[in-house]
C-alpha positions as CSV (number, residue, x, y, z in Angstrom):
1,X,27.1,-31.7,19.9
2,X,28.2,-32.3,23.7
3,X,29.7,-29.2,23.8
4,X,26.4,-27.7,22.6
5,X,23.6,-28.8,24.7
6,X,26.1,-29.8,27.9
7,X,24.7,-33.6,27.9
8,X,25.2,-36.5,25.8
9,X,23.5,-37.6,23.2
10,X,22.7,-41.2,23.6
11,X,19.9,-42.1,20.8
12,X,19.0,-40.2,17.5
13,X,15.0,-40.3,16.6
14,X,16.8,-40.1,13.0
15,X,20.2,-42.6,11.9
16,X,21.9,-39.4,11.0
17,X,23.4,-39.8,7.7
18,X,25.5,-36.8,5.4
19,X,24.3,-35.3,2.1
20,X,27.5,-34.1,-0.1
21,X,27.3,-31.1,-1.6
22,X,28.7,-28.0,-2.5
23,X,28.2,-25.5,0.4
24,X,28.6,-22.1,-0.1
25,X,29.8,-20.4,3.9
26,X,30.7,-16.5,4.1
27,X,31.7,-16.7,1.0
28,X,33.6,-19.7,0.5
29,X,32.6,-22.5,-1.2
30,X,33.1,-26.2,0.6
31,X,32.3,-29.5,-0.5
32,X,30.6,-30.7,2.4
33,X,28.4,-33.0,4.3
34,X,25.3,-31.7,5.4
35,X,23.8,-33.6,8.8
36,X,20.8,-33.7,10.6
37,X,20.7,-34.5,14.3
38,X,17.3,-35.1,15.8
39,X,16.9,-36.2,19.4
40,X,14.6,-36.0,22.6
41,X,16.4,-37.3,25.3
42,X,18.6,-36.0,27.2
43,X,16.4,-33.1,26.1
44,X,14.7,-32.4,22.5
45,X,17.3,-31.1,20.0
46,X,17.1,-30.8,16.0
47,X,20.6,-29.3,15.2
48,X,21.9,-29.1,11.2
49,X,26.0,-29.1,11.0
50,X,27.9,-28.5,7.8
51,X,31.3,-30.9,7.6
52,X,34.0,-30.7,5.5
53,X,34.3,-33.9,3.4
54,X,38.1,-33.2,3.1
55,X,39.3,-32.1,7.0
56,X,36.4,-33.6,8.5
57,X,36.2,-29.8,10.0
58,X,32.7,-28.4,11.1
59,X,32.0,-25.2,8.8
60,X,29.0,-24.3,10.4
61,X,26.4,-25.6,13.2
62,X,22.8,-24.1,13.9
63,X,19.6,-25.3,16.0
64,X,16.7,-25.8,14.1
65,X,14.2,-25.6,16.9
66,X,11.9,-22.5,17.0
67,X,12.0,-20.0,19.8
68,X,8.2,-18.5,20.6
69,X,6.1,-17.4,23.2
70,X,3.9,-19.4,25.9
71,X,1.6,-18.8,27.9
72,X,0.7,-19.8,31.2
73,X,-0.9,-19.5,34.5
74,X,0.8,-19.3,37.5
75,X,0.6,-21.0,41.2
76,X,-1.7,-17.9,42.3
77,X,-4.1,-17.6,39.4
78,X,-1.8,-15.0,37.3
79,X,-1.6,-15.5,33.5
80,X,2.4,-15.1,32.3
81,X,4.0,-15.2,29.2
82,X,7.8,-16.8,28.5
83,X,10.4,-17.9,26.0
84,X,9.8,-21.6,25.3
85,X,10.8,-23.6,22.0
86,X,8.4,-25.3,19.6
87,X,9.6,-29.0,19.0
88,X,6.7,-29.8,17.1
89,X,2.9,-28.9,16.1
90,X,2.6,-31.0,19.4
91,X,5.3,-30.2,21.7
92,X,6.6,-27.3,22.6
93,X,9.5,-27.4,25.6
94,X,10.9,-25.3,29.1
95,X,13.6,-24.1,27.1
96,X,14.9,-20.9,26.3
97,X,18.0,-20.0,24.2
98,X,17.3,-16.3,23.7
99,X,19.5,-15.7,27.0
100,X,22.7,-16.6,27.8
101,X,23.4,-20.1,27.6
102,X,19.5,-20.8,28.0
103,X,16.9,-21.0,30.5
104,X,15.5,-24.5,30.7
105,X,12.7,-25.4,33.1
106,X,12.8,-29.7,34.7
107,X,9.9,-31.6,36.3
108,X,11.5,-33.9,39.2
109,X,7.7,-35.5,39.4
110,X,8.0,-35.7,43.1
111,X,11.4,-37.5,43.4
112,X,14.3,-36.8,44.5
113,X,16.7,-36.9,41.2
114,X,17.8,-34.1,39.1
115,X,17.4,-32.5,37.0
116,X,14.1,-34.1,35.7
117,X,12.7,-34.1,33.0
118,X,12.2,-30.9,30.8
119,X,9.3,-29.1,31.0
120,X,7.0,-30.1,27.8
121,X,3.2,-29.0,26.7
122,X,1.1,-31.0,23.9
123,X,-0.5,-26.8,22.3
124,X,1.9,-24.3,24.2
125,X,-1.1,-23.1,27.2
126,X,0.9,-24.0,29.8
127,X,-1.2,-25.2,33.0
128,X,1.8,-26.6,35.4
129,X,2.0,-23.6,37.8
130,X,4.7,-24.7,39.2
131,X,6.6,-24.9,35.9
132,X,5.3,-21.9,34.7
133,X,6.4,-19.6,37.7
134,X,10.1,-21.1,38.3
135,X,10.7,-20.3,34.0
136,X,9.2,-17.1,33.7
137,X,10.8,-15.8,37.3
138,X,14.2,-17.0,36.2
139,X,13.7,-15.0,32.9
140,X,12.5,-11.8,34.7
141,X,15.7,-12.5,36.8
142,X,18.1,-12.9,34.4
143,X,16.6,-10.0,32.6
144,X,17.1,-8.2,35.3
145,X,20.8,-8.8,36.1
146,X,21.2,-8.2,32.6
147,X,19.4,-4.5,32.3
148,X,20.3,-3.4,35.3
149,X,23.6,-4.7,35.8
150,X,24.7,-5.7,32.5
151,X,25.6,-9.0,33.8
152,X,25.3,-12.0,31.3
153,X,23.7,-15.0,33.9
154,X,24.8,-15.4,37.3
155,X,28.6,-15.9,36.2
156,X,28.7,-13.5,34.0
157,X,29.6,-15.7,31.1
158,X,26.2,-16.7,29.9
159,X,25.7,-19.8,31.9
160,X,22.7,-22.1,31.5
161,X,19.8,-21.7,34.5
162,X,18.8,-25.0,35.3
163,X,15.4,-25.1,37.4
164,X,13.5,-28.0,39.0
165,X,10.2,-28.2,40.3
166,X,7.9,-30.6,42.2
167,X,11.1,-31.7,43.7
168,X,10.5,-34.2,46.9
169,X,6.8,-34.6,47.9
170,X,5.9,-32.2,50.6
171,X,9.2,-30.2,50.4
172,X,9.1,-27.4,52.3
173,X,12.4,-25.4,51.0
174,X,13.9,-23.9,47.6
175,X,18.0,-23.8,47.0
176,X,20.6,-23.4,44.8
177,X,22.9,-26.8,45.1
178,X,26.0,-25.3,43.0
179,X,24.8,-26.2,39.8
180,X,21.0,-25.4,39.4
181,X,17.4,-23.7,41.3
182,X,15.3,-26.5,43.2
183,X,12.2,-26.1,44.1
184,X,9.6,-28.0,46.5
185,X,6.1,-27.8,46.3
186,X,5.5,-27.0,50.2
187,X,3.4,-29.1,52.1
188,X,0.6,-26.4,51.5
189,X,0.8,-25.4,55.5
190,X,3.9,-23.8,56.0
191,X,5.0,-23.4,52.1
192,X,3.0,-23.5,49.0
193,X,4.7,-24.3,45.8
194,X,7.9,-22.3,46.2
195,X,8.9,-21.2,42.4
196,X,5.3,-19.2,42.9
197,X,7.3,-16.9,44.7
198,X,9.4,-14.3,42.4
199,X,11.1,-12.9,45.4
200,X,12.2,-16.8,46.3
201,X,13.6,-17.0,42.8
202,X,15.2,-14.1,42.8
203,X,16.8,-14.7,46.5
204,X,18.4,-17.9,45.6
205,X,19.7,-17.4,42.3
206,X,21.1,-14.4,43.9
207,X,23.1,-16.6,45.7
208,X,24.4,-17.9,42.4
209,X,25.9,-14.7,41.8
210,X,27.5,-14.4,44.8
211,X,29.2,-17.9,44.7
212,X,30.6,-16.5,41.6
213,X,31.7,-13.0,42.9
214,X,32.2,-12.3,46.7
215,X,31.7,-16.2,47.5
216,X,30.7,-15.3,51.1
217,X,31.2,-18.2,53.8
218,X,28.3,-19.4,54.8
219,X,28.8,-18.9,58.2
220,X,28.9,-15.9,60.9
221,X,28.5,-12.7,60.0
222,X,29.6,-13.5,56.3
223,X,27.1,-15.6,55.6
224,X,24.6,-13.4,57.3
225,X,25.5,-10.8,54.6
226,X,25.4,-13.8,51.8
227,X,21.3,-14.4,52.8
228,X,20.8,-10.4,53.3
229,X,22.3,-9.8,49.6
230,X,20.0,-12.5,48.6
231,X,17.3,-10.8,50.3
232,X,18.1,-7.2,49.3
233,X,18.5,-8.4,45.3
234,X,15.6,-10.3,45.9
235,X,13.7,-7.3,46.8
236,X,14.9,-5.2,43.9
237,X,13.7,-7.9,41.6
238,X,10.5,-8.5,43.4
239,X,9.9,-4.9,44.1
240,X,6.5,-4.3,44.9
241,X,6.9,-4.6,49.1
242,X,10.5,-5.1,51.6
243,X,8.5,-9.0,52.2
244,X,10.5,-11.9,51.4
245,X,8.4,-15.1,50.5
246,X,5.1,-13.7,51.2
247,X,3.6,-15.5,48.1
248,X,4.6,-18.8,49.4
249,X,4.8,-18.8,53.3
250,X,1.7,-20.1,54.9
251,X,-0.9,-19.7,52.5
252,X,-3.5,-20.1,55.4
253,X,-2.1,-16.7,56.9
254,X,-2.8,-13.8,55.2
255,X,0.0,-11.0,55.3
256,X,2.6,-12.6,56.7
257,X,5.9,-13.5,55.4
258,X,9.5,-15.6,56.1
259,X,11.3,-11.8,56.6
260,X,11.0,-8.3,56.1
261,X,13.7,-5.7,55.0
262,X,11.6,-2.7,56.4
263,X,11.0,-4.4,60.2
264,X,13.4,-7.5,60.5
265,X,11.8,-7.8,64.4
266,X,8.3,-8.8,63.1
267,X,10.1,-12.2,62.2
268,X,12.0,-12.2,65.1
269,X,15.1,-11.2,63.5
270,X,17.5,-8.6,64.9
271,X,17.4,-4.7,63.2
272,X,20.6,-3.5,64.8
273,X,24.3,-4.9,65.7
274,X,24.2,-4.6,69.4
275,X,21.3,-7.4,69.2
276,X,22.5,-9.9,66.8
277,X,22.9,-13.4,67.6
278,X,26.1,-15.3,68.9
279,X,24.8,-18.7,69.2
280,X,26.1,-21.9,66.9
281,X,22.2,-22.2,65.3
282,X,21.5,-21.4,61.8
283,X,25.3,-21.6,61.1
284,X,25.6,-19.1,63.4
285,X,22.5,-16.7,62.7
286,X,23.1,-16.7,58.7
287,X,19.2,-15.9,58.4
288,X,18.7,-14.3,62.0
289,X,20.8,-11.9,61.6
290,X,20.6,-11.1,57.6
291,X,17.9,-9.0,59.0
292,X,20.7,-6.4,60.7
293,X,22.2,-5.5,56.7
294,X,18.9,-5.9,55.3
295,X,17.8,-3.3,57.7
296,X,20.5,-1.0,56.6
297,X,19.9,-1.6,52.7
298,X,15.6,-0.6,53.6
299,X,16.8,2.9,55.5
300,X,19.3,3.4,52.5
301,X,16.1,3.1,49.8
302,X,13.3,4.6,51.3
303,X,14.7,6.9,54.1
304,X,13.8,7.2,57.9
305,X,14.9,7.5,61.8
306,X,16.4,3.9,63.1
307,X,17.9,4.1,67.3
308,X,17.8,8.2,66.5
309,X,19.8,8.3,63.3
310,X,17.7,10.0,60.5
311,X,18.6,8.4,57.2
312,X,17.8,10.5,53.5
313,X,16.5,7.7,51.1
314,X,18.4,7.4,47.4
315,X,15.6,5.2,46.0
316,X,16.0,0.9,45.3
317,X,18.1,1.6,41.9
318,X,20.8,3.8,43.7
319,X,20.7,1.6,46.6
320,X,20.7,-1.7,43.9
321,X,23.7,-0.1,42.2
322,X,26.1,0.2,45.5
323,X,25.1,-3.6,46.8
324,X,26.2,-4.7,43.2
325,X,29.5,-3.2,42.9
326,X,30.1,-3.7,46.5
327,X,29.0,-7.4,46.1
328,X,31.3,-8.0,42.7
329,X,34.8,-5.6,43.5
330,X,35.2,-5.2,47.2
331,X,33.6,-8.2,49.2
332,X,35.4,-11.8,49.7
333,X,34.5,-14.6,51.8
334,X,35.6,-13.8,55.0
335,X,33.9,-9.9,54.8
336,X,31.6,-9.5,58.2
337,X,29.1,-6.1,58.9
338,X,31.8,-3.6,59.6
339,X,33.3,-4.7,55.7
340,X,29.8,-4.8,54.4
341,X,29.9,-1.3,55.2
342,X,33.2,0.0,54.1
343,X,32.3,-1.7,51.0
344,X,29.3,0.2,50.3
345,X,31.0,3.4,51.0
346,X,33.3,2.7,48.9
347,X,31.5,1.9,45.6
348,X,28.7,4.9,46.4
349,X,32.1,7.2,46.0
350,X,33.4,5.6,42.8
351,X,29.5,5.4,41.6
352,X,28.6,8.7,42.4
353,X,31.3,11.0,43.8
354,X,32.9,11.7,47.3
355,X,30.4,14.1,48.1
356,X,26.8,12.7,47.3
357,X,24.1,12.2,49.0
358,X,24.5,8.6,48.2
359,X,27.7,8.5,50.4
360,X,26.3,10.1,53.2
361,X,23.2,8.0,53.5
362,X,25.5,5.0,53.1
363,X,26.9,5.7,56.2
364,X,23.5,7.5,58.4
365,X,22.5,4.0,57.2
366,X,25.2,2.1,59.1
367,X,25.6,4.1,61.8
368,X,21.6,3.4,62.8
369,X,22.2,-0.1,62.3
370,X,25.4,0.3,64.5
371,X,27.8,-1.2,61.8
372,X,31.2,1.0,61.9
């Protein structure tokens, strides 16, 4: 059961006990134990397995839990709607087994443990925002990944997305720590509840997929390229605007946001090589200068004339298509901007031909960021 649900089982709600019978399994007929496991903690489970009385072997295993649809409204007001599972007439749970491994959505109540405790409703109208925002994002990212890239979870394998929220009290910041997505509810100044943002969600499972594939350093010019393909997924995902975090960052102040893809300066963040930063802050500039690719990835979506290099746009799903292959066959840890770009070059060839227009903007797009 472990191996199932990844946690151990410490108390049953039920003394399990085994029913012998004769248990017919693809055709073959067993004389087996049937056995009911019902639990709620470490989250709630109601599986059925089917043992051999003679090996002691498990024929068969299924969860009895029902998968439907909740509803919900969001940090900002919006109504959603998301996988969840039906416990009981009375409780229905954050979790989600129609993808992957699962989805499962924690509450850290404002400390500082993880990951919580799993997301639960008494009649399935979900009014957490919180709650609601960071499962239904992580679905529409997954779903995503999966469509678009036809790849199963962040490692490609199906694994489980674990999400906290109301981590901390007052915490201003969202990550991925290597095994699951926190999230902070902001100190509603500079950050409002950060899982309301689908671009943050998006951004820092992205990184997720990158520990798994290209596993850039954090540090330099690869982990600048680390935060700008969080940034650049982030806004494929999120696609509405080239704004990352507006939903979250200062609530107070209308139109602003933490960066921007289309005009990295308006944050303060370099759009071009010749200006990046060399200084040991930020782990040497890993978010300042994201903005230098990020700028790149903009001018190879939508098109248009960067220190007098005219760029043709290929549109976000061309430009999503070359970041993903580059990100998955030709990066590694140690790739800096001049990599980043032979990279992309590379996969627009194998993706759409030596001579395409994709390859060409690929590098007009370099070349006006000053990348060679």
């Amino acid at each position: 059961l472990e191996d199932e649900i990844d946690k151990e089982v410490k108390k049953f709600e039920v003394k399990p006990k085994g029913n012998l019978y004769i248990y017919i399994h693809e055709d073959e007929s067993y004389l087996a134990y049937e056995v009911e496991l019902n639990f709620l903690d470490p989250q709630p489970g109601r599986w059925k397995y089917f043992i051999d009385a003679n090996s002691g072997d498990v024929i068969n295993k299924y969860s009895m839990l029902h998968e439907i649809t909740g509803t919900g409204t969001g940090v900002l007001g919006d109504s959603k709607s998301f996988e969840v599972t039906k416990v009981s007439n009375t409780n229905y749970t954050t979790k989600d087994t129609t993808r992957g491994k699962g989805i499962e959505t924690y509450n850290a109540r404002n400390r500082y443990t993880l990951p919580g405790t799993l997301g639960s409703d008494t009649d399935n109208n979900w009014t957490d925002g919180a709650l609601v925002d960071a499962h239904a994002y992580a679905q529409t990212t997954y779903d995503y990944y999966k469509n678009a890239h036809n790849r199963n979870s962040y490692d490609n394998k199906g694994a489980k997305m674990i999400s906290t929220v109301h981590y901390g009290s007052n915490y201003n910041n969202a990550f991925w720590n290597g095994v699951q997505m926190v999230y902070g509810d902001g100190d509603g100044s500079v950050f409002r509840p950060l899982s309301a943002g689908l671009d943050v969600v998006a951004h820092e499972l992205t990184h997720a997929v990158t520990e798994k594939t290209a596993n850039l350093i954090y540090q330099n010019e690869s982990g600048a390229l680390n935060e700008s393909i969080s940034d650049i997924f982030g806004a494929m995902i999120d696609n509405d605007d080239w704004l990352m975090g507006e939903d979250v960052y200062t609530p107070g102040t209308p139109g602003d946001a933490l960066r921007s893809l289309e005009d990295p300066t308006v944050a303060g963040d370099p759009d071009h090589y010749s200006d990046r930063y060399t200084g040991p802050n930020d782990n040497g500039g890993v978010h300042i200068n994201s903005g230098i690719n990020n700028k790149a990835a903009y001018l190879l979506s939508e098109g248009g004339s960067h220190h007098g290099v005219t760029v043709t746009g290929i549109g976000r799903n061309d430009t999503a298509k070359i970041y993903y292959y580059a990100l998955t066959n030709y990066l590694n840890p140690n790739s800096n901007f001049s990599a980043m770009r032979q990279a992309a070059i590379q996969s627009a060839i194998v993706l759409f031909g030596a001579n395409s227009q994709q390859v060409e903007s690929v590098k007009d797009a370099y070349d006006a960021i000053g990348v060679q």
